[in-house]
N, C-alpha and C positions, 0 to 999 in steps of 0.2 A: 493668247494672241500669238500669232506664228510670225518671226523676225523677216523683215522686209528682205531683208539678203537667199531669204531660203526659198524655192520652188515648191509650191502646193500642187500638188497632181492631185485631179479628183475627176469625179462620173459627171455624167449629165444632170444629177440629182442637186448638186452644188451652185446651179448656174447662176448663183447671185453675193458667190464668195466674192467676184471680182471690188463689190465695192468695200468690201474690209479689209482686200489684201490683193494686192497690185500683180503680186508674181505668181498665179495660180494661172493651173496648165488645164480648162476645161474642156471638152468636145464641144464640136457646133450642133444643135440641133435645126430636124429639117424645116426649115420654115413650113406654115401652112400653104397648102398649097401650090407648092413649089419644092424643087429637088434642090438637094444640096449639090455644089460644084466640085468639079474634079479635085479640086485644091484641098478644098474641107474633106472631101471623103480622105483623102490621102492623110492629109492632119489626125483624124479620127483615128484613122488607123497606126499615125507612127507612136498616140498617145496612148490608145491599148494595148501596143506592143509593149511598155514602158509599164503600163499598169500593170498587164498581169502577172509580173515579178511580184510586186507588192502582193495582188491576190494570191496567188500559190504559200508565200510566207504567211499570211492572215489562216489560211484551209490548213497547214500545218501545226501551224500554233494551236490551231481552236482544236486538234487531236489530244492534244493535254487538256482540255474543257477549262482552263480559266478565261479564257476569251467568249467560249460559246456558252457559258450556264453563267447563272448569278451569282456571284462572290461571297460565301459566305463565312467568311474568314474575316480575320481584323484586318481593317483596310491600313495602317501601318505597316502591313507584312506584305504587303500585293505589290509592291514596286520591289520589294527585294527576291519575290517567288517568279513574281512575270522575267525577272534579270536572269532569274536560274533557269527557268524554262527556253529564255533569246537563247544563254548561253550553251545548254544542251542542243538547241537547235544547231547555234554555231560550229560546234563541233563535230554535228552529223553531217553537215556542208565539207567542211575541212577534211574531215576521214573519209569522203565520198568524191573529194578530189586526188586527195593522194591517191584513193584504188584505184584513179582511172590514170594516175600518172606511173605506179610502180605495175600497175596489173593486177592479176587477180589476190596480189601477197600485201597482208595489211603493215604496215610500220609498225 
């Protein structure tokens, strides 16, 4: 269960989280036979904007294949390998800001 205080951002696929969780951020879909309004497309798009951060970090991760194949390790170990894999990520983020802050000289 995901804490009432937290924001759930998810696809169109979800569109029935709202009744187990109040603060979930879903897209409108286009009703039948009728267009969605300028408001909704605009909504739509300020939630993709927002999502595809989370997307590009998932396409990153799943480059180390624990995310994209099936786990076949002891699942005791998988929350301490997935921490190791966040944290190399983290760190390629961090060294690829400092290059764009010092220039082409790494720290």
């Amino acid at each position: 269960m995901i804490r009432e205080d937290i924001s759930c951002l998810a696809d169109k696929g979800y569109q029935g989280i709202k009744k187990y969780h109040k603060n979930s951020l879903i897209p409108k879909k286009k009703p039948k036979k009728s267009a969605l309004t300028i408001e909704d497309k605009r909504r739509n798009r300020d939630l993709s904007r927002l999502r595809i951060i989370a997307e590009h970090i998932n396409r990153r991760l799943k480059i180390f294949r624990i995310l994209s194949e099936k786990y076949r390790n002891r699942r005791k170990r998988f929350g301490l390998r997935f921490n190791l894999i966040a944290g190399i990520y983290n760190y390629e983020l961090l060294m690829g800001s400092a290059k764009k802050v010092v220039g082409d000289r790494y720290l």
